[in-house]
N, C-alpha and C positions, 0 to 999 in steps of 0.2 A: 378645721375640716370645712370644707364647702359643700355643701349641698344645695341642691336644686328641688325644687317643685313644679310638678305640670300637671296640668285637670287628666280629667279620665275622657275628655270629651278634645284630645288635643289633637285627633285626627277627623274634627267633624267634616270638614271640606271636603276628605276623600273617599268616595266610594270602592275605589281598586285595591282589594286586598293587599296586591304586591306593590304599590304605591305605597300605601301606608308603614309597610314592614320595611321598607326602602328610608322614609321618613323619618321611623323609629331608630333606622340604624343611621340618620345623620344626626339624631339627639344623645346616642350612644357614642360616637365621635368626638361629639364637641365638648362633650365629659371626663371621654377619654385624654383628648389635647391637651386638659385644662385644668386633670387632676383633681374633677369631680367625685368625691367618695361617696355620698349619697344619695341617690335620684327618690323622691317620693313624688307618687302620684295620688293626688285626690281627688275626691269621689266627686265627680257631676253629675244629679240625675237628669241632664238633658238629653248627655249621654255618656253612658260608661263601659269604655272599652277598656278596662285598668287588663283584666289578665291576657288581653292581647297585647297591650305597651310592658307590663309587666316580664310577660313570657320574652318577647322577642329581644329586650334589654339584657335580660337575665342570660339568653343563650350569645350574645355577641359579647359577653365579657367572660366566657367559660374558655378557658384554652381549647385548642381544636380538640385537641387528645382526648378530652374529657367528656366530650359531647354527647359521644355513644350512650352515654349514662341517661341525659334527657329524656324522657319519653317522647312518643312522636303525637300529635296535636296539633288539632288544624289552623293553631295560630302560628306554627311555624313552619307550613306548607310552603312558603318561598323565604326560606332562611337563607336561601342562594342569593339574594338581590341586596345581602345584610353587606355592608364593606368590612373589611377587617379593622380592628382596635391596634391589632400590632403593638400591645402592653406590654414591659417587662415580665407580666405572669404569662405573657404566652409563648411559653419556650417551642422550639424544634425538640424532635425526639430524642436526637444526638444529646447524650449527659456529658456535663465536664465537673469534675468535683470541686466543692465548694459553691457553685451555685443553686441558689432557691429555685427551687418547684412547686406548682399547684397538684396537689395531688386528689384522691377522694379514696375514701375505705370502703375497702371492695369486701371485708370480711372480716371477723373476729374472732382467733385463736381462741382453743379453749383456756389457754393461760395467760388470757388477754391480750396478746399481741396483737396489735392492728397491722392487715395486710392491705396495704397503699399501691395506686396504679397511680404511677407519673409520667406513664406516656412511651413505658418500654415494655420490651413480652413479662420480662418478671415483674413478679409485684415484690413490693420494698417492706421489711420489717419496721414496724416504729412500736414505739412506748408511747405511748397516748390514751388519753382519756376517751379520745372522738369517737362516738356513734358508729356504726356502719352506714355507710350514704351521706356520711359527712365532709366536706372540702377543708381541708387540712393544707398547709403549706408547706416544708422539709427542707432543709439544704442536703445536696447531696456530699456524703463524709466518703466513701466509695464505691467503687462500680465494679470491682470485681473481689470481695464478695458487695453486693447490694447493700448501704447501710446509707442509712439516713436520720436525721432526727428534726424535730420541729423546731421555726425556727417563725422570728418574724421580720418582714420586712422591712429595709431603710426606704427604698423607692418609694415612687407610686404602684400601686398593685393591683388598682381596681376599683372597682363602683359596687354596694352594694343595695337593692333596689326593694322598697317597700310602702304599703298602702296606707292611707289614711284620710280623716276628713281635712276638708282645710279651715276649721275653726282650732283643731289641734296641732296643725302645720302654726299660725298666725298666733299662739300662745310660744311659741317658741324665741327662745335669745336672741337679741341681731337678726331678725328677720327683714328682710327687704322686700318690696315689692315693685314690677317691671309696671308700668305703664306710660301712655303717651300723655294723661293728666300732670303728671308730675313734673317737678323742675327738672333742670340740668342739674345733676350733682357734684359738690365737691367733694369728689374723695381726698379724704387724706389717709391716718393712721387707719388698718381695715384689721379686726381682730383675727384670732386662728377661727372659731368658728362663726359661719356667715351663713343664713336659707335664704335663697333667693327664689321668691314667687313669681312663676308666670300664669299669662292665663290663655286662654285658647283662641284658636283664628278669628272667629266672631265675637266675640264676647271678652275684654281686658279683667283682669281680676278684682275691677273694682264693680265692676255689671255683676259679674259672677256673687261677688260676697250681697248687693243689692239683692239679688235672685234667693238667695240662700238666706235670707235677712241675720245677717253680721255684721255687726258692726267694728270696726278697729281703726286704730291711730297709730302711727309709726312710720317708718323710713322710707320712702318712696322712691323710685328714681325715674326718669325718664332718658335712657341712654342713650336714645338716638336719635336727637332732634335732628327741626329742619329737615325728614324723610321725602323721598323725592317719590313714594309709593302710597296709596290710597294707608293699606295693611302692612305690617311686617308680619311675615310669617312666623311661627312659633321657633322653628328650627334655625332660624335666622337672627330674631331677638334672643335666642340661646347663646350663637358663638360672638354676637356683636358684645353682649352685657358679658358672656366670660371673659372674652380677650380683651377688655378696657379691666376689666378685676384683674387679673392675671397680670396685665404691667403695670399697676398699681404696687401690687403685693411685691412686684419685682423691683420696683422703684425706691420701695420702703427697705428691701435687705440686702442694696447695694452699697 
């Protein structure tokens, strides 16, 4: 599993609302491309805008269908400026049987049956444990009568997006961190799971942990020497460091 790390403070540069949720959704891309399952964000108190990077991440990887469920919130006032993910879990309305769907349970039978909306007028019977307001996955078995059951993914499906400090990101396995201190790396053999730390437009993650007085040792990279730019932007050092991982990992299972 790859996951990524980014401060709570990864939109200091911008003051335009819809700038920022535009930004957040080219971090939500490059996640997507690159078959990023985990985003965590950590806490800066210089500044911490987690449940606006939170919120907006959270709604550009929700299939459209499912959206209506969101509550509305003024972190997602220009959700319009988000680009689409275009995931495997974001199907068209149109069902064909035997493919997966993202679903969410809309209600619970008195005899337990969870009622699932996957994105058509009927909702779908399932056998399931799941909550109500919970996202659930299904293959569809058929479409007239509606029948579905749970089921899990082979693909890529998605990112899912969660808070924390980064002294508990940086106790984690194989953790990497992005900055222009560090060497060239050689990659070679790269395991399944990887956290790769960045840190924010002003401040590299190693200012950041100085700030925070943390100290750590471990894997560092510096991906993109020789920059021909003062700063790499955060969204920038995101798709340059996945897309060198990405044909690594693809080098190593040809």
């Amino acid at each position: 599993m790859i996951s990524i790390a980014i401060p709570s403070s990864a939109l200091i540069n911008e003051n335009d609302p819809k700038i920022k949720t535009f930004k957040i959704g080219l971090i939500a891309r490059a996640c997507a491309i690159f078959r990023v399952e985990e985003i965590i964000i950590y806490r800066d108190p210089r500044l911490n805008e987690s449940n606006l990077i939170k919120d907006v991440l959270e709604y550009a990887e929700t299939p459209q269908y499912l959206r209506k469920y969101i509550p509305l919130k003024q972190t997602l006032r220009y959700a319009g400026v988000i680009p689409p993910l275009k995931i495997p879990s974001h199907k068209p309305k149109r069902l064909k049987v035997g493919e997966l769907r993202e679903g969410i349970v809309v209600r619970v039978g008195p005899d337990g049956t969870r009622w699932v909306d996957i994105g058509v007028k009927a909702l779908a019977p399932l056998k399931s444990k799941a909550k109500r307001g919970a996202r659930v996955t299904v293959r569809v078995c058929s479409k007239n009568p509606l029948v579905v059951e749970e089921a899990k993914p082979e693909e890529y499906w998605g990112y899912r997006v969660k808070l924390d400090e980064l002294k508990n990101v940086l106790r984690r396995r194989n953790v990497i961190i992005t900055s222009r201190r560090c060497d060239v790396p050689k990659i070679g053999k790269i395991g399944d799971d990887i956290t790769l730390v960045f840190g924010s437009p002003e401040e590299g993650v190693f200012e950041i942990m100085e700030r925070l007085g943390i100290e750590w040792e471990g894997e560092c990279w510096n991906i993109i020497p020789m920059q021909g730019v003062e700063t790499v932007r955060l969204e920038e050092a995101i798709f340059a460091t996945l897309s060198i991982l990405n044909y690594v990992r693809w080098l190593n299972e040809v």
